[in-house]
C-alpha positions as CSV (number, residue, x, y, z in Angstrom):
1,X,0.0,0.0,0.0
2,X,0.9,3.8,0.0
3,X,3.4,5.0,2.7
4,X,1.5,7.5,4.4
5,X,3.2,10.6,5.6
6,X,0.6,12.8,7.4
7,X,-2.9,12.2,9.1
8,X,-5.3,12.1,6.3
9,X,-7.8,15.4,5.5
10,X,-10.2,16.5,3.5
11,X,-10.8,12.8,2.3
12,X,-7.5,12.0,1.5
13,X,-3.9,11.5,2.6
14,X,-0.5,12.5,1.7
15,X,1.3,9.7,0.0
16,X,3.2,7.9,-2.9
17,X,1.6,7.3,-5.7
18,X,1.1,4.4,-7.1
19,X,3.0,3.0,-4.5
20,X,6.3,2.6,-2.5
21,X,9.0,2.1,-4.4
22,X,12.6,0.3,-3.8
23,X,14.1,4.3,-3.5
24,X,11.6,4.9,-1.0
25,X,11.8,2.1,1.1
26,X,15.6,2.6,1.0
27,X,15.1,6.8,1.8
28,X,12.4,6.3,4.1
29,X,9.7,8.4,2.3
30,X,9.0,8.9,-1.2
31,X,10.5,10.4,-3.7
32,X,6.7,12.1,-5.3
33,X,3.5,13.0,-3.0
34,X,0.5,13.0,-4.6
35,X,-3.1,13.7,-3.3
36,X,-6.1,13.5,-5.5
37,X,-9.8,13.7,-5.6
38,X,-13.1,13.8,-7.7
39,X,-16.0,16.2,-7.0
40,X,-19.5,15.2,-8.6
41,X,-20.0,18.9,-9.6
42,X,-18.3,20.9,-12.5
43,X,-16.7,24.0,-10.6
44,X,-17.6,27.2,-12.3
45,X,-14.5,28.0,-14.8
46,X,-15.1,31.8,-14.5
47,X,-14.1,31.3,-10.7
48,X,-10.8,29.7,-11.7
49,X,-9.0,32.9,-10.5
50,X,-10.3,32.6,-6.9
51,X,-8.6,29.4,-6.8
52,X,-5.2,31.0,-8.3
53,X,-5.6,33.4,-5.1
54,X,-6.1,30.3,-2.4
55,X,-2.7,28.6,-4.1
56,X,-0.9,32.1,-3.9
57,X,-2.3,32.6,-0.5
58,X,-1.8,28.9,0.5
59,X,1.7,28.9,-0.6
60,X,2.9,32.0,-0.5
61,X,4.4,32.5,-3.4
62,X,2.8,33.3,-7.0
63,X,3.8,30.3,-9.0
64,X,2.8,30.3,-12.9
65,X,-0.6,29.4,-14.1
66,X,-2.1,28.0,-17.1
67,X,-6.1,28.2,-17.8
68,X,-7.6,26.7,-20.4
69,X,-10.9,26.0,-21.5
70,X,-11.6,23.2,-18.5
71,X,-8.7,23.0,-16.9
72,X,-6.6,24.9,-14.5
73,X,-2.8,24.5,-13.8
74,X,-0.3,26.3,-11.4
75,X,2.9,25.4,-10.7
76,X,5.4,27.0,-8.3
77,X,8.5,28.7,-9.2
78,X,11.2,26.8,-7.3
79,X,14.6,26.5,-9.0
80,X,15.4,23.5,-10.4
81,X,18.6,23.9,-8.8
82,X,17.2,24.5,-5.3
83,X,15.4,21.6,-3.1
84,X,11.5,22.8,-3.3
85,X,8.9,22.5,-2.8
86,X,8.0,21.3,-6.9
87,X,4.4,22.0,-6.2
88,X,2.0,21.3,-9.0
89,X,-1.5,21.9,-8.7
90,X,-4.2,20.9,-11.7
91,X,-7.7,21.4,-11.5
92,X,-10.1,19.8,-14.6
93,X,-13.5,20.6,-15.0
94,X,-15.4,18.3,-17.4
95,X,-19.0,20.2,-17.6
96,X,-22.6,18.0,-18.2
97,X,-23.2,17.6,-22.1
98,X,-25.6,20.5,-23.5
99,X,-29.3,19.8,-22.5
100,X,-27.8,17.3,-19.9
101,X,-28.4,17.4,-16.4
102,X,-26.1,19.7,-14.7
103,X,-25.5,17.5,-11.9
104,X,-23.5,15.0,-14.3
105,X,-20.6,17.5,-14.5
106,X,-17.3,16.2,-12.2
107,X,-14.0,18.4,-11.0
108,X,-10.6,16.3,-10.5
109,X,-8.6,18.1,-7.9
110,X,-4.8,16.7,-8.2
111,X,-1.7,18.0,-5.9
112,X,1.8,16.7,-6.0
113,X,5.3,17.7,-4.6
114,X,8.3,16.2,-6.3
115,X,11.2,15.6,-3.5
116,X,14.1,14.1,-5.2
117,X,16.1,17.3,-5.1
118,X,15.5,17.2,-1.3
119,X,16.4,13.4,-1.2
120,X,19.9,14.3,-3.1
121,X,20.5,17.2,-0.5
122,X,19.8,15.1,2.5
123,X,22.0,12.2,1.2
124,X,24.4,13.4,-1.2
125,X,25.2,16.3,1.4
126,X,24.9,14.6,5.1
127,X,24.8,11.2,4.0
128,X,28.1,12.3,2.0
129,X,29.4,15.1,3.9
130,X,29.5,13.1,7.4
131,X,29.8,9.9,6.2
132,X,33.0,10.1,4.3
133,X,34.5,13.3,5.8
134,X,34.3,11.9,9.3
135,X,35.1,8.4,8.2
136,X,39.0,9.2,10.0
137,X,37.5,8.3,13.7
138,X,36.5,4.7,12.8
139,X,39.4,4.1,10.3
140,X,42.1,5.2,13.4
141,X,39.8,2.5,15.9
142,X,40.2,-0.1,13.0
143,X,43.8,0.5,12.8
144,X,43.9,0.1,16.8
145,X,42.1,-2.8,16.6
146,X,42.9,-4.6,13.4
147,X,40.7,-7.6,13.7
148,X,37.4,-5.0,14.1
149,X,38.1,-2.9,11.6
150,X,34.6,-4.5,9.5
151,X,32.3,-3.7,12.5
152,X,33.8,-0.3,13.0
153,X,33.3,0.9,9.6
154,X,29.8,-1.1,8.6
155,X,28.2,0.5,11.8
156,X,29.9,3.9,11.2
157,X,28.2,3.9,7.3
158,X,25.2,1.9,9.1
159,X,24.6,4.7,11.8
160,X,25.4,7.5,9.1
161,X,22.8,5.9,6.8
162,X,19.9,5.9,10.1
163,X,20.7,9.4,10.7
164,X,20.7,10.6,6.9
165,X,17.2,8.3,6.3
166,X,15.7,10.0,9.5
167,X,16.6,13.2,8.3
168,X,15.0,12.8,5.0
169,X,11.9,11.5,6.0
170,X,11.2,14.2,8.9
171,X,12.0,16.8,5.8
172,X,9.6,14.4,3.8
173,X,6.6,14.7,6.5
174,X,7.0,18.6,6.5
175,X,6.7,19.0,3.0
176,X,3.8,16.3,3.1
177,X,1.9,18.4,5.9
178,X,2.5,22.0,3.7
179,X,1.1,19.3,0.9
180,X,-1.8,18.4,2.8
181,X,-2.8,22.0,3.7
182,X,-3.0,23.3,0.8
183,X,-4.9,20.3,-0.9
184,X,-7.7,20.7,2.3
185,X,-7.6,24.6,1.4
186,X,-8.7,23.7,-2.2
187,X,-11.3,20.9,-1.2
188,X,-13.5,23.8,0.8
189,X,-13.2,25.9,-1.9
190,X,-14.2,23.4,-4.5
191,X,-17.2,22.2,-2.3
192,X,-18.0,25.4,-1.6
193,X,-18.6,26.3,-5.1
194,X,-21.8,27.5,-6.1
195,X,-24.0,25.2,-8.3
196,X,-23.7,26.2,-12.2
């Protein structure tokens, strides 16, 4: 199933989608969150701004957005250089047929966060940073000791990995709580849309 990251709300939870890979299981938290969910109403396109103003508010940051016709898309303006958030937020409206009831319209609501920049920061940087660079204290015990010198420098790279995988997945569950807000902020204002 899904590793979940943060108490589910709004009807759904912060996760990996489709599912846990070998990277996450490795990193201890995924490497993608995704949240997602239907409404069984078409929100009102001419609104689509209001919702632009609930991401920039949400976020705090103005992003870049796309409308079209039935679909709304904002995305924020990270660097691809820097470690996030990648926040991507896309909102498709598919409106009842002409002459059709209007409650046979549906909204899909989709969030996501990409965190493999973070995961190369944590690792590459602390993982690599104390790992190797401090790697002289158990390399001078294994001298000391000759016969040790496996179990010094496993549980040295063993307890440099814990710390680097905790440290990941605690930056993982903040960025899957600033996820989850902003997805619940969107689900009121998607609910509370007036009929069309």
């Amino acid at each position: 199933g899904p590793i979940a990251l943060v108490p589910a709300g709004g009807g759904a939870l912060a996760r990996a989608t489709p599912g846990p890979s070998m990277a996450s299981r490795w990193m201890g938290a995924p490497l993608r969150l995704e949240l997602s969910r239907a409404f069984a109403h078409a929100f009102p396109r001419d609104q689509f701004e209001r919702l632009i103003e609930r991401i920039r508010a949400v976020t705090g940051e103005p992003g870049r957005s796309e409308l079209l016709r039935a679909s709304l898309t904002w995305s924020s303006t990270t660097s691809d250089r820097g470690v996030g958030p990648f926040l991507t937020v896309m909102i498709a409206v598919s409106a009842p047929a002409p002459g059709a009831d209007p409650s046979t319209g549906r909204t899909t609501l989709t969030v996501a966060d990409r965190l493999g920049q973070l995961a190369g920061a944590v690792f590459g940087g602390v993982g690599g940073g104390v790992g190797g660079g401090a790697l002289a204290g158990p390399i001078a015990a294994a001298v000391a000791v000759p016969v040790l010198a496996p179990v010094f420098l496993l549980g040295w790279l063993g307890g440099v990995y814990g710390v680097t995988r905790a440290l990941y997945r605690r930056a993982a569950r903040r960025r899957a709580a600033a996820l989850q807000r902003l997805f619940d902020a969107l689900v009121a204002e998607l609910e509370a849309a007036p009929p069309p």
